[in-house]
N, C-alpha and C positions, 0 to 999 in steps of 0.2 A: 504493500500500500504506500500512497505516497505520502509524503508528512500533513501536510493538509487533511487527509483524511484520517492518518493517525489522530492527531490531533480533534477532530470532530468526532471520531471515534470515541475516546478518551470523554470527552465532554458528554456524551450521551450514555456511556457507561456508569459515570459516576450521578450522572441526576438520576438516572434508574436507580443505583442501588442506594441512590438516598430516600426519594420518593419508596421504592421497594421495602423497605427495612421499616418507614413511615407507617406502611399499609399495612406490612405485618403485624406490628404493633398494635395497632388498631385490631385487626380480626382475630389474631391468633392467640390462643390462653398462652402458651407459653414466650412467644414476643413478648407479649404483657408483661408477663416477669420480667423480662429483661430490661424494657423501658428501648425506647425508640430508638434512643444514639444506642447502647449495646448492640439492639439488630439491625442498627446499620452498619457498627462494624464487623456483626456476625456475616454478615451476607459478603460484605466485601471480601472478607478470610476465606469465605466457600468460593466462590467467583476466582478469585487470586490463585490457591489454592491447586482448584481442579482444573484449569484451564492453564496456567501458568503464564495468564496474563498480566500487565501489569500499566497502570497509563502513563503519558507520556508526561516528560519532567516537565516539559513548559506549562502542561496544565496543571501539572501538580503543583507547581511553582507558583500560579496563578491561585490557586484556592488558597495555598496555604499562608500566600503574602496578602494582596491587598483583598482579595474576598473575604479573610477569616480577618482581617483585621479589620474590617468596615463590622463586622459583627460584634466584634469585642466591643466596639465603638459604639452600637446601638443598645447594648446589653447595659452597658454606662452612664448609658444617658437616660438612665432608667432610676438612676440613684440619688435622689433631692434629699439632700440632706436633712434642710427644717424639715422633712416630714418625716424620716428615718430616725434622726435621732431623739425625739422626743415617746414613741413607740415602741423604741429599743430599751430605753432604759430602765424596765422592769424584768428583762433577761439579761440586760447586760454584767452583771457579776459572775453568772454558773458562764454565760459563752464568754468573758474573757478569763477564767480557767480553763475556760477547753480550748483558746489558743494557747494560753501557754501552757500548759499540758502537751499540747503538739509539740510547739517548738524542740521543748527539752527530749520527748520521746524522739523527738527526728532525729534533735542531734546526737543524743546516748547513744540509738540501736544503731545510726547510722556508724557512728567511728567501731561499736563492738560488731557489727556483722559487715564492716568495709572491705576486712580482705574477704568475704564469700561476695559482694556484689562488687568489688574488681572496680574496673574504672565508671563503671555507671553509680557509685554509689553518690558523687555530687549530684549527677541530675538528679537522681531518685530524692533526693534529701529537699531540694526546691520544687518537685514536684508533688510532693505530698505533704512540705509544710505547708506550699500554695491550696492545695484541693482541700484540706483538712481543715481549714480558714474559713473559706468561702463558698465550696462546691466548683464544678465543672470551668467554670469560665476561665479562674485563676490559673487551673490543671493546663488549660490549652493554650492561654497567656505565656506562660514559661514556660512550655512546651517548643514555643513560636522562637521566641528569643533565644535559650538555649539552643536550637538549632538540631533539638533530640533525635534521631533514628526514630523511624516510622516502626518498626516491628520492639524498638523498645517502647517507646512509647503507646504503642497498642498491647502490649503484655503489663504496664505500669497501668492501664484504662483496665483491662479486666480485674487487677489484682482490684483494684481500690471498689471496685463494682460488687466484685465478690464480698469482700471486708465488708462496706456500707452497706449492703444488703444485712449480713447477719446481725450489725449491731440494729438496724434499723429496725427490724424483727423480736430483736432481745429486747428493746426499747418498749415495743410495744406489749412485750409480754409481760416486764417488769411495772409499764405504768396503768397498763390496762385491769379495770377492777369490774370487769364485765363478765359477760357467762361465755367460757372458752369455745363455746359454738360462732361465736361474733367475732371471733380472732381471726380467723382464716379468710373470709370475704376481705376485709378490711385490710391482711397484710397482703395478699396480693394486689391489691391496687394499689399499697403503698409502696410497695417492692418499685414500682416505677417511680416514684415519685421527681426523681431529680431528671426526668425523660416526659413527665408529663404536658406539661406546657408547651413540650414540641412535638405534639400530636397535630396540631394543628396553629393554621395561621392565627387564630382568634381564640386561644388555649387559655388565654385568663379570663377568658368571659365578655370580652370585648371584641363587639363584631365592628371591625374600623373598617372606613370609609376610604374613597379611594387616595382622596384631600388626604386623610390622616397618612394613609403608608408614604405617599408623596414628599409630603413634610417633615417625616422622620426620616426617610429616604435622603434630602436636604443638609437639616442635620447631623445625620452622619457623613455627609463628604465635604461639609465644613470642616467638622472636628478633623478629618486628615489630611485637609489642603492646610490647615493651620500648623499640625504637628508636625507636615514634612516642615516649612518655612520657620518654625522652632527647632527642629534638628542641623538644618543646616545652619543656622543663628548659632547652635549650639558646637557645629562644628568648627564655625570661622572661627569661634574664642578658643579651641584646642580641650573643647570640654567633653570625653566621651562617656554622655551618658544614655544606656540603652536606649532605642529605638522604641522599646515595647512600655515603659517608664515614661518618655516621652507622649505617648498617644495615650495613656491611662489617664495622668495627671491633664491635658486636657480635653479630654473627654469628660474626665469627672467635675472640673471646673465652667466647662462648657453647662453640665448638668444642673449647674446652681442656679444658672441664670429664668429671669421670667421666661416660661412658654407658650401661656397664651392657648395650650390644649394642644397647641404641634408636636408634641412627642409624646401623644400617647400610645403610639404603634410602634415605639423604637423597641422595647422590649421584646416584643413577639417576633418582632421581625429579625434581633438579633438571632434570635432562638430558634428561626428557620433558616437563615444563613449561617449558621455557622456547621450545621448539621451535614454539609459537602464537605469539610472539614474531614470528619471522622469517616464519610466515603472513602476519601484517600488514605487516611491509615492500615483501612481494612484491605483496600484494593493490592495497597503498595507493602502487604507484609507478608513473609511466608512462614508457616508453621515450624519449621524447623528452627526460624529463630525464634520463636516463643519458647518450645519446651527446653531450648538449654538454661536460658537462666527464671523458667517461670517459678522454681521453688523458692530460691531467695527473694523474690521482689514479693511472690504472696507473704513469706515470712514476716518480712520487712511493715508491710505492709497492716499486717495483722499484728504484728506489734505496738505502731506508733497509733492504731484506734483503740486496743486494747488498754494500754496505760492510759490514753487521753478520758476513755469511759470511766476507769477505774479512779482519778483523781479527780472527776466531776463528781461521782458517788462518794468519794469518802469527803469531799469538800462538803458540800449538800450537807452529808450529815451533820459535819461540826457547826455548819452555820445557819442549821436549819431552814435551809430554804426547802418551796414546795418539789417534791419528787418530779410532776410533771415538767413542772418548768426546767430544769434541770436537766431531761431529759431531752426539751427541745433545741433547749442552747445547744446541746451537746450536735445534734442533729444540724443547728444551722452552720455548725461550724465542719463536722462534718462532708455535708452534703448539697448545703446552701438554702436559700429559702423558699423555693420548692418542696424540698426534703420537708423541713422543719415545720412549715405549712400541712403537707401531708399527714405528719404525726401529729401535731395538734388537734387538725380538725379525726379526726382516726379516736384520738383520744375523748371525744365528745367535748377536747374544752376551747369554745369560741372564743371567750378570752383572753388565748394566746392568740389568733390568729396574728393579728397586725404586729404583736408585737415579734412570732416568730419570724416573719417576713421581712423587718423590719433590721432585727440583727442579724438577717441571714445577708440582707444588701450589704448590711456593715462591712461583712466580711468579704463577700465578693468585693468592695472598692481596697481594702485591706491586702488581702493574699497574694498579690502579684506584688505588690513591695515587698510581703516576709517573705516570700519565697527566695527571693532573688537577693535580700540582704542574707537569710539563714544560711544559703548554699557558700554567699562569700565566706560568712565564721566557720563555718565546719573547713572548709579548703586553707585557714588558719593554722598554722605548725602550732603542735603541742609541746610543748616545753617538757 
């Protein structure tokens, strides 16, 4: 074929098995479990896989530059502070022991099980102090920036999938004071929780107009004609600071300002653009490089939620705060505020909602600066 047609090729493969993975999701009980992004990048892995196909770099190059980062961009301008942090503030103590709970678990297991993950153990350390913050967004932020391998990086998405799932489930069994017959409808739909929203264009419940995606659509290619003309600003002065750092901080400042109702589609919209994203993980990895190093990273992995769960419970207790709550924070930090939304309302308590949602953005505008500060202190010589 010729490149032209590669390349169109490549493009039509990857909106299939994003759309595909989408639709699974929707119809299929066990997609359901997995939540949308997982079967997208299940289907990609099969496709990849069995065919030993794999697309072509310039499109890959293309989603994973400026399409995923037009999404991070929309996902951010989803974060208004005055409305966040006054909401926040009633979880805010159990989720900031569950970030720092993360951090220290990242950096402990990281240096005691570094020579079993080898030279991936930096990334692995910024990408789950990121996801363990915030949820998904941060995971694919520092993802972006570090420059990760695609078959690591899709073995580091399953492991954390797998982890979040069982704590998410043990969450609910611990806060749950219902008749055990109510447990199972309610964890399978929460098992997707952090993939929910990207079932569809209008997943929070907001069916937007065509004006609305227009105008977020706007929005977000403001925020990156500005942050290139800051980066290179930032490069005449001899200053290098990341790229992915750069388009956070204005995007998130971008978010402060009045809108006037024009970004109220930037959200959903992230959440379906970025989902081409995990297309290409899935397309561009082969099984072989999953099973070499999939035991450490799950390890790893199950570790640094394991202590984070465990210091949120024994904190809780000394300071008496309420168990549910407690459990949320834990989940917005987690999983982000999808997750933590889902376990609230799961848990029959309305309540939390705003306020799980709330500290779950916290953490989303968070995680991509701890990620990327944590990885520089563990890369730190130890004396």
């Amino acid at each position: 074929m010729t490149p032209s047609v590669d390349i169109s090729v490549s493009w039509l493969v990857i909106a299939g098995t994003t759309v595909g993975g989408w639709w699974l999701a929707r119809v299929n009980r066990y997609a359901k479990k997995l939540g949308a992004t997982m079967a997208i990048i299940v289907l990609g892995l099969l496709i990849a896989n069995l065919s030993g196909w794999k697309p072509e770099a310039a499109v890959s190059g293309w989603v994973n530059g400026p399409f995923t980062s037009l999404a991070i961009v929309e996902l951010l301008l989803a974060v208004e502070l005055r409305r966040v942090l006054p909401d926040a503030r009633r979880l805010l103590p159990p989720f900031l022991v569950s970030v720092l709970a993360t951090v220290s678990a990242v950096l402990v297991c990281g240096w005691l099980l570094a020579p079993w993950l080898g030279a991936d153990a930096s990334a692995l350390v910024a990408l789950y102090t990121a996801t363990f913050t915030g949820g998904t967004l941060n995971f694919v932020s520092v993802g972006r920036s570090l420059a990760i391998p695609d078959d690591l990086f899709a073995l580091a998405t399953a492991a954390d999938y797998v982890v979040f799932t069982g704590w998410f489930l043990l969450s609910l069994v611990i806060g749950r004071d219902r008749h055990a017959s109510k447990l199972i409808s309610a964890a399978s739909a929460a098992q997707t929780a952090d993939a929910l929203a990207a079932d569809a264009p209008s997943a929070s419940g907001i069916a937007h107009q065509p004006r609305s995606w227009a105008s977020g659509l706007l929005w977000g290619v403001a925020v990156m004609l500005i942050s290139e003309l800051v980066s290179i600003l930032l490069r005449r002065l001899a200053w290098d600071v990341p790229a992915i750092i750069v388009l956070t901080t204005v995007a998130l400042l971008m978010a402060q300002l009045p809108s006037g109702g024009t970004r109220t589609a930037c959200y959903d919209m992230g959440l379906v653009l970025i989902q081409p994203f995990f297309a290409v993980i899935g397309l561009s990895t082969t099984v072989g490089g999953l099973f070499g190093l999939g035991l450490p990273v799950l390890v790893y992995a199950f570790l640094v939620v394991a202590i984070q769960a465990l210091a949120v419970l024994l904190v809780r207790r000394q300071q008496r705060w309420a168990l549910v709550d407690s459990l949320v924070a834990s989940q917005a930090a987690v999983g982000g505020p999808s997750t933590a939304l889902a376990l609230a309302s799961s848990l029959g308590r309305s309540s939390l909602v705003l306020p799980s949602v709330a500290v779950g953005l916290l953490g989303m505008m968070l995680g991509t600066y701890l990620g990327l500060a944590v990885e520089g202190l563990f890369l730190l010589p130890i004396s």
